[in-house]
C-alpha positions in Angstrom: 0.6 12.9 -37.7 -2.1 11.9 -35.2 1.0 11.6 -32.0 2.1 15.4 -33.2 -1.2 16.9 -33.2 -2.1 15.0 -29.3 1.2 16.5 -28.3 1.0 19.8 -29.2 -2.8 19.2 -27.9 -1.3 18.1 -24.5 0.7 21.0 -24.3 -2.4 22.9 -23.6 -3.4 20.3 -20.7 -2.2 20.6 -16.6 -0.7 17.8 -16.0 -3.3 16.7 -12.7 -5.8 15.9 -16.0 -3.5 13.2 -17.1 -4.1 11.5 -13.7 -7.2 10.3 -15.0 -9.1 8.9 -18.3 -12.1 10.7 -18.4 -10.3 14.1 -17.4 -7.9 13.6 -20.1 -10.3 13.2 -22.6 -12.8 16.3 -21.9 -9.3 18.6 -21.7 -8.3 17.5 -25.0 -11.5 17.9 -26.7 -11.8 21.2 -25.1 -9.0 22.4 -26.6 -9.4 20.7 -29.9 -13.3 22.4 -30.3 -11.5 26.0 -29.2 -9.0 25.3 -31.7 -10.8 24.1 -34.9 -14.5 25.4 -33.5 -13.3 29.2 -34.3 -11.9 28.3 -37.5 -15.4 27.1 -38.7 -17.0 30.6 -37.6 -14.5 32.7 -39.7 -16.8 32.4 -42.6 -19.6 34.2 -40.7 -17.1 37.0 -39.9 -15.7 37.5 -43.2 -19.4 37.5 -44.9 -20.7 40.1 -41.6 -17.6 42.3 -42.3 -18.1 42.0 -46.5 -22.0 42.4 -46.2 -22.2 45.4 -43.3 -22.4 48.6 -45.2 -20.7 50.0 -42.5 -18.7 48.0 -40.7 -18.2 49.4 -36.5 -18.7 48.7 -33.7 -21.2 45.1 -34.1 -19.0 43.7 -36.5 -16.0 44.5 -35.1 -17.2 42.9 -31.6 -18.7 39.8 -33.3 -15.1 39.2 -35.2 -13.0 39.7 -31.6 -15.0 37.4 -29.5 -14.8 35.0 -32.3 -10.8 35.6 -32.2 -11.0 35.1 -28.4 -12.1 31.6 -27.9 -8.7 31.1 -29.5 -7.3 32.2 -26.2 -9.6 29.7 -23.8 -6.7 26.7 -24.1 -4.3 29.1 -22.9 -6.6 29.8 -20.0 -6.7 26.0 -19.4 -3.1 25.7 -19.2 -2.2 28.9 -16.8 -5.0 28.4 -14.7 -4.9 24.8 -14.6 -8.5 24.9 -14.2 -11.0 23.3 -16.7 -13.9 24.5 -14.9 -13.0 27.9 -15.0 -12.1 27.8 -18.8 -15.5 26.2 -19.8 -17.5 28.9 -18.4 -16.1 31.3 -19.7 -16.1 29.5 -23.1 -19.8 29.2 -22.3 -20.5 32.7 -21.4 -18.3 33.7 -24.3 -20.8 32.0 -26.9 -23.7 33.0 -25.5 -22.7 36.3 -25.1 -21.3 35.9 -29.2 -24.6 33.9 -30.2 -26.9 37.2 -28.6 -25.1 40.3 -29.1 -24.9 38.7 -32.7 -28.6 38.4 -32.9 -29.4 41.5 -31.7 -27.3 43.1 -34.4 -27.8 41.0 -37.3 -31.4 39.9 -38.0 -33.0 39.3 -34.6 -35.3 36.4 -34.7 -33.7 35.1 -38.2 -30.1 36.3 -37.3 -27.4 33.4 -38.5 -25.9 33.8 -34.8 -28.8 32.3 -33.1 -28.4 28.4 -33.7 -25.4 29.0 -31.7 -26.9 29.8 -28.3 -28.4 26.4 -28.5 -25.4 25.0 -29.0 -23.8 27.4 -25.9 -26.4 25.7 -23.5 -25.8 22.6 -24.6 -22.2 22.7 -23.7 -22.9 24.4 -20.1 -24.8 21.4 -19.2 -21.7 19.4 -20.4 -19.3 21.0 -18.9 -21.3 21.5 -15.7 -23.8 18.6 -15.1 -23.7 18.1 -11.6 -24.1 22.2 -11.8 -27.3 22.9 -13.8 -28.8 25.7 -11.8 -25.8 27.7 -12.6 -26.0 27.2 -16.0 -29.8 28.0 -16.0 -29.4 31.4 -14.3 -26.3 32.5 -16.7 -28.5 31.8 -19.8 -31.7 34.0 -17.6 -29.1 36.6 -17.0 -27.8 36.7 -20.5 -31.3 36.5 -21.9 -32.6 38.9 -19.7 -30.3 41.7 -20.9 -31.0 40.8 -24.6 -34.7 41.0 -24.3 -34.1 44.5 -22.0 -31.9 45.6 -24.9 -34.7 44.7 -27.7 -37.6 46.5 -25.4 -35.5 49.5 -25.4 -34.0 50.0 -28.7 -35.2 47.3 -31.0 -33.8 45.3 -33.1 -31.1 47.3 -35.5 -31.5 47.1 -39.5 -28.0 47.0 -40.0 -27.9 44.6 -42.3 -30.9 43.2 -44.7 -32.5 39.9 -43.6 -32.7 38.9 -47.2 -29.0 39.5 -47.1 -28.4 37.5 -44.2 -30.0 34.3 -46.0 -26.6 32.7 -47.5 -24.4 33.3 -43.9 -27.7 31.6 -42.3 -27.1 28.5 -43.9 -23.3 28.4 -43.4 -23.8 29.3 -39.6 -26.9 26.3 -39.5 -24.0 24.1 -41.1 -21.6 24.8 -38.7 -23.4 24.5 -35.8 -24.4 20.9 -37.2 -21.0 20.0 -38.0 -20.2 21.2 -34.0 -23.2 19.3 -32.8 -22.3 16.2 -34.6 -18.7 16.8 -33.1 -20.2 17.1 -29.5 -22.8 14.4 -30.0 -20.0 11.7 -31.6 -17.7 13.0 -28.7 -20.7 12.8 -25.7 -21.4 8.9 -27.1 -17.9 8.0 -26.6 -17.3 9.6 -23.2 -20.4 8.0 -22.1 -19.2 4.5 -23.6 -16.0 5.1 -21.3 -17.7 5.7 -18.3 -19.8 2.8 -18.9 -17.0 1.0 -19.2 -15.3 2.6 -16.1 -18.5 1.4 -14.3 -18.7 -2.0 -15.4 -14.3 -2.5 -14.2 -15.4 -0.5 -10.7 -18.5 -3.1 -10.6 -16.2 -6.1 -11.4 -13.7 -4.7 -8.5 -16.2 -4.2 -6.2 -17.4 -7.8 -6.6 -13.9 -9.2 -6.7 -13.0 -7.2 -3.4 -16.2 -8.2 -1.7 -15.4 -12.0 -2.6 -11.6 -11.9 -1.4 -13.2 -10.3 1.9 -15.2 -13.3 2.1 -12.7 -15.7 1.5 -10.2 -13.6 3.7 -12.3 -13.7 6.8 -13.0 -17.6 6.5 -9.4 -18.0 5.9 -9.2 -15.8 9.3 -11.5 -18.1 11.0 -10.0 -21.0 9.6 -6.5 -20.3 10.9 -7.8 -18.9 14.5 -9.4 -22.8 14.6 -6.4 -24.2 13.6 -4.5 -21.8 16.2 -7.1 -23.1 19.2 -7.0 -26.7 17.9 -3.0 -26.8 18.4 -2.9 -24.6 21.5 -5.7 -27.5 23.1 -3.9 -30.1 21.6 -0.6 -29.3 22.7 -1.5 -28.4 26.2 -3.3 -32.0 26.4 -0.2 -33.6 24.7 1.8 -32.3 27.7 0.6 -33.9 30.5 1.5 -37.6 29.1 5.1 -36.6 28.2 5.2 -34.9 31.5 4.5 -38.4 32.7 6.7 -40.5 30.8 9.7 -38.0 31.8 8.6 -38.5 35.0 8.7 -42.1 35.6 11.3 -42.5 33.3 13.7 -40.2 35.5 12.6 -42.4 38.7 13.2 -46.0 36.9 17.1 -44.4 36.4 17.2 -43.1 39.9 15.8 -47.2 41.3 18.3 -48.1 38.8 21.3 -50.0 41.1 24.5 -48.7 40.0 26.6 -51.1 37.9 23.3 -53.0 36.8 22.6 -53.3 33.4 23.9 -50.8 31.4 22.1 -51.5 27.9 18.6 -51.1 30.6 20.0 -47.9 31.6 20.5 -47.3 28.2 17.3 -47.7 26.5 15.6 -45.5 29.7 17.6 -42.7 29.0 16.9 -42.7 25.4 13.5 -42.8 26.6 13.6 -39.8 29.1 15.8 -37.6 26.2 12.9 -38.3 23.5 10.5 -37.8 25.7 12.4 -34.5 26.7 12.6 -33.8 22.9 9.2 -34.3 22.3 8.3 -31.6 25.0 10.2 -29.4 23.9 8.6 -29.5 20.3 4.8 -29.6 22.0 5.7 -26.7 24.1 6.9 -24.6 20.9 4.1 -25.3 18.7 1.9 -24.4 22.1 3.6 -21.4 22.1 3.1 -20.8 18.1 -0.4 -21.2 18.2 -1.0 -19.0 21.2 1.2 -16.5 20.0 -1.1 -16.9 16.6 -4.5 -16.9 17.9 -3.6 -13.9 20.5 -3.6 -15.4 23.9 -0.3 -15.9 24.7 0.9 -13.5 28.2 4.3 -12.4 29.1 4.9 -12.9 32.2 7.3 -10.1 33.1 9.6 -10.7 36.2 13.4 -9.2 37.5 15.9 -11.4 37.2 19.5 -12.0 37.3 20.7 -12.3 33.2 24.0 -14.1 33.6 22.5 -16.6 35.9 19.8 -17.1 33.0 23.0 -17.2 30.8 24.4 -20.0 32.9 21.4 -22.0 32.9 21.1 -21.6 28.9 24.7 -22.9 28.4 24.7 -25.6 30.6 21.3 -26.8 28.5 22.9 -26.4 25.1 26.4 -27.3 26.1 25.8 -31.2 25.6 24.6 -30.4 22.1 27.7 -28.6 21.3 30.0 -30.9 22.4 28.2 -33.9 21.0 29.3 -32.3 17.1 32.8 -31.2 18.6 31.8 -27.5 19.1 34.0 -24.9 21.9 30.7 -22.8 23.3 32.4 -19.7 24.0 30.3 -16.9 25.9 31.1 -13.2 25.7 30.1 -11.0 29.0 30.9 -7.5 26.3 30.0 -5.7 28.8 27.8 -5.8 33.0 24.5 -7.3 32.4 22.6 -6.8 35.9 19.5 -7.5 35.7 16.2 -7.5 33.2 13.0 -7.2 33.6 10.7 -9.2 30.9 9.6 -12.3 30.3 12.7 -14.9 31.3 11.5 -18.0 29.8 10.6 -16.3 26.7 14.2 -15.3 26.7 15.3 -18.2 27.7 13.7 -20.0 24.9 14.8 -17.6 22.0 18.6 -18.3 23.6 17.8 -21.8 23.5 16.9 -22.0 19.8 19.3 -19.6 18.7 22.6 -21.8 20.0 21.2 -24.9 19.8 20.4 -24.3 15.8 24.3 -23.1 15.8 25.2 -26.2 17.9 23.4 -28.6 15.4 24.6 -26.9 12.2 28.6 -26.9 13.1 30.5 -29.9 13.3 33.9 -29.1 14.7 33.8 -25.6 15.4 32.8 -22.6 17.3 29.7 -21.4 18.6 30.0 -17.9 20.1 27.2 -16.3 22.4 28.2 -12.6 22.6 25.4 -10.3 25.2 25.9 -6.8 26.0 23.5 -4.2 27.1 23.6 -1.1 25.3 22.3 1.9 26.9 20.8 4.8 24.8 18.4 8.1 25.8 15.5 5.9 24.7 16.5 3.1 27.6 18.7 0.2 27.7 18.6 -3.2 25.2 19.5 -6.3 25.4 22.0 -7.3 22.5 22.5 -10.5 21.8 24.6 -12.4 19.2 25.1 -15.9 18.1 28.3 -16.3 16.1 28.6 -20.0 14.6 31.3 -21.5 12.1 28.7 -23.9 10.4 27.4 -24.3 7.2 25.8 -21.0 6.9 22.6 -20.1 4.3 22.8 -18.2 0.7 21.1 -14.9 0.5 18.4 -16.5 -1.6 18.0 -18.7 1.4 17.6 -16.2 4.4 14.0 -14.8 4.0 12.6 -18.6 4.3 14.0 -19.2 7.7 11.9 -17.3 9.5 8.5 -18.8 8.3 6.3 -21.2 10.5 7.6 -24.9 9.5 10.1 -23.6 7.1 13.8 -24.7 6.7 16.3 -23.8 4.2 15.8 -26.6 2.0 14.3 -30.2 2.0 17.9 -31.4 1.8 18.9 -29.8 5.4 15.8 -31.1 6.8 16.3 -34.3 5.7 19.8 -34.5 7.2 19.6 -32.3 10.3 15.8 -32.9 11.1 14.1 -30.6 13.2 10.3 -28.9 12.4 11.5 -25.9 11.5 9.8 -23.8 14.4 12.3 -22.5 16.2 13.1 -19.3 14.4 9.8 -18.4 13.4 8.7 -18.4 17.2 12.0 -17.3 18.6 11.1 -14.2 15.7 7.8 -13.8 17.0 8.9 -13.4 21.1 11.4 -10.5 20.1 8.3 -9.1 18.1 6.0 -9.7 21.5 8.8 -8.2 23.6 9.5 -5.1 21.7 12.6 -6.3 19.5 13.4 -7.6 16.4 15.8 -10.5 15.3 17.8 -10.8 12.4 20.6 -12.5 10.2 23.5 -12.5 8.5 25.6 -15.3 7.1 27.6 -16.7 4.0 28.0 -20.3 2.6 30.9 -22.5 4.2 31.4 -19.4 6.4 29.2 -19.2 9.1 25.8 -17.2 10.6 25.6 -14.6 13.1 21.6 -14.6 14.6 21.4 -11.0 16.6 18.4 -9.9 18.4 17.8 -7.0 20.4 15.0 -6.3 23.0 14.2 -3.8 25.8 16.0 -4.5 29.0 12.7 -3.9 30.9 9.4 -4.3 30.1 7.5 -1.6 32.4 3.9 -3.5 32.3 2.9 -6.6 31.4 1.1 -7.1 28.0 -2.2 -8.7 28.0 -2.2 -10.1 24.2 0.5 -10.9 21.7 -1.0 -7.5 19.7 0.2 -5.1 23.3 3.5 -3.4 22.6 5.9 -1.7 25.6 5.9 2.1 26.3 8.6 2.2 24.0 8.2 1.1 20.3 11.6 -0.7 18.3 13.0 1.4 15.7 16.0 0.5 13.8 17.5 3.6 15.5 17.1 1.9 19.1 19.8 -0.9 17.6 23.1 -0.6 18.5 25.3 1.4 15.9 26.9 -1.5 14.6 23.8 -3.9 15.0 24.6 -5.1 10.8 22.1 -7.9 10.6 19.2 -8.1 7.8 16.0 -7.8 9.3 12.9 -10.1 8.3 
């Protein structure tokens, strides 16, 4: 019963009311009071109309403005407009409560408890808009009291006659009042509450700002720490590269091979180590918003060369053919070329590590559009390959596909997350696809020339990536 009477109720109410709790509530009680609050006043208009000797022109007018609250809700739902609605609900019972007063008993008419009750609602309804309230009661006063200075009050109808309708009318506006008053507690209760949750948010939201900018500060710290770290780590392995690369050059040839041995396991982890200090040096520059690219022309397939030659010894160490595809000229570029080098780098040597016996395919083409020309650049590898459940960790600072791979491949897991973050600082974007037992394919795509270069890792080209930049059939998923 109660869901059948809030949906024909509802029916009545624009649907922008539902958007909040408070609205909701004051629409349906409008419509409830405008359905059930004329219902109470037929007793007055059925007594006016018995009592009235003669019944015209008052009583007839009384009974029809009774009748047309009925009509308000309708007003709410074709106007969509509560605001509207109320005031003339308002104006309508005043109006009612003194042309009824007037007519039927003046000072003692049945009809006046009503206008208290008309006031009441207009600073319900309107609040935050008192003053208008105030001057449509001095307005509608103001006629009445013009109408009784000019013509007096009418005897149409006995006062003594008007005593039993004066207590039904003093009923029913107590019964409405109590309806109001019940309802006004409740609304008020729900705004309190409403108060209280926006308090609690606020507090929450000011505490998780808190929190967010030490978190901030923390990692910028961490960020500088690395970056100082790293840079100071450099010059020792610099060192022990160094001399380790002149003991095999004052090595005699055909000396002792295990002594030649051991030095160049030396020089290769030291190599190794480098290599891992310069891309966490990198990371944390690239985090804390200081790293620079240093933008430069330069021949691409000679950079190609030099790539291959550096991974080559990886590949074949596991068996691999390295296979590079020229799909198209390549010219020259104009960006950063050991920022490119180093996403090449970590692309193929993460294929080279991860195939044993295989292929490794490096396919580059530039691709030439109205919006300029991009480097496309593909890494095909026959290796183990990653589920789809897998893909979205690679990409995540010290992050590997699982505990398991790290454990037998090794590695820190830092090569895609920076080699992600250079295509972002570039103007590109990387991405992958792959399948278990079947093999990846790592794709990037960048601007073939950078016009300026960018101050901070937060600078962008004159061009910004789009998805519509790529190369029509540039499938890959994009993290």
């Amino acid at each position: 019963m109660r869901h059948s009477l809030e949906h024909i109720v509802d029916w009545f109410i624009p649907q922008s009311a539902h958007l909040e709790r408070s609205d909701l509530s004051v629409a349906r009680n409008f419509v409830l009071t405008h359905v059930l609050g004329p219902l109470m006043s037929q007793s007055m208009c059925v007594f006016l109309y018995r009592t009235d000797p003669d019944p015209g022109f008052p009583c007839y007018t009384v009974i029809a403005c009774v009748c047309l609250f009925w009509t308000l809700p309708f007003v709410l739902k074709y106007t969509q407009n509560i605001k509207l609605a109320a005031f003339l609900s308002v104006e309508l019972l005043a109006f009612t409560a003194l042309f009824g007063t007037y007519y039927y008993g003046g000072a003692t008419s049945p009809c006046l408890p009503w206008l208290i009750i008309a006031l009441l609602l207009g600073f319900f309804y309107f609040s935050e808009q008192q003053l208008l309230i105030v001057g449509l009661f001095a307005l509608n006063v103001t006629v009445f009291f013009v109408a009784y200075l000019s013509n007096g009050f009418p005897q149409i109808v006995p006062v003594a006659d008007l005593a039993i309708v004066s207590w039904v009318s003093i009923v029913s506006a107590t019964l409405y009042m109590s309806w109001m008053a019940i309802y006004y507690s409740h609304v008020m209760s729900m705004r309190s509450q409403i108060e209280q949750e926006t308090e609690r948010y606020l507090a929450a939201n000011e505490q998780l700002q808190v929190v967010k900018e030490l978190a901030e500060a923390a990692n910028r710290a961490k960020s500088v720490f690395l970056a100082k770290m790293s840079h100071e780590l450099r010059t020792p392995l610099n060192a022990v590269i160094g001399y380790s690369e002149l003991i095999l050059e004052n090595i005699p040839p055909g000396s002792d091979a295990t002594k030649q041995k051991d030095v160049r396991s030396i020089n290769a982890a030291g190599r190794h180590l480098l290599s891992l200090v310069v891309d966490v040096l990198d990371l944390s520059k690239i985090e804390a918003e200081t790293i620079e690219l240093n933008v430069e022309t330069f021949d691409l397939a000679r950079l190609l060369d030099q790539v291959v030659a550096t991974v080559k010894p990886l590949a074949d160490g596991n068996g691999n053919a390295l296979t590079v595809q020229h799909l198209t000229a390549l010219g020259t570029m104009r960006t950063d070329q050991t920022k490119l080098r180093q996403i090449l780098v970590n692309l193929l040597s993460n294929a080279a590590k991860f195939t044993k016996n295989g292929n490794v395919t490096l396919s580059v083409r530039m691709d030439r559009k109205p919006t300029g020309t991009w480097l496309d650049v593909r890494v095909r590898d026959t290796g183990i390959g990653i589920s789809q459940g897998d893909i979205g960790r690679l990409f995540q600072n010290f992050r590997q596909v699982s505990a398991a791979t790290a454990q037998h491949y090794g590695g820190t897991g830092l090569g895609l997350a920076l080699s992600q973050k250079l295509c972002t600082l570039m103007g590109g974007s990387i991405g992958v696809t792959s399948e278990i037992d079947r093999g990846s394919v790592f794709s990037f795509c960048i601007p073939a020339e950078v016009a300026e270069p960018l101050a901070d890792a937060t600078s962008r080209p004159d061009h910004t990536f789009s998805r519509a930049d790529l190369p029509a059939d540039f499938g890959v998923q994009f993290s």
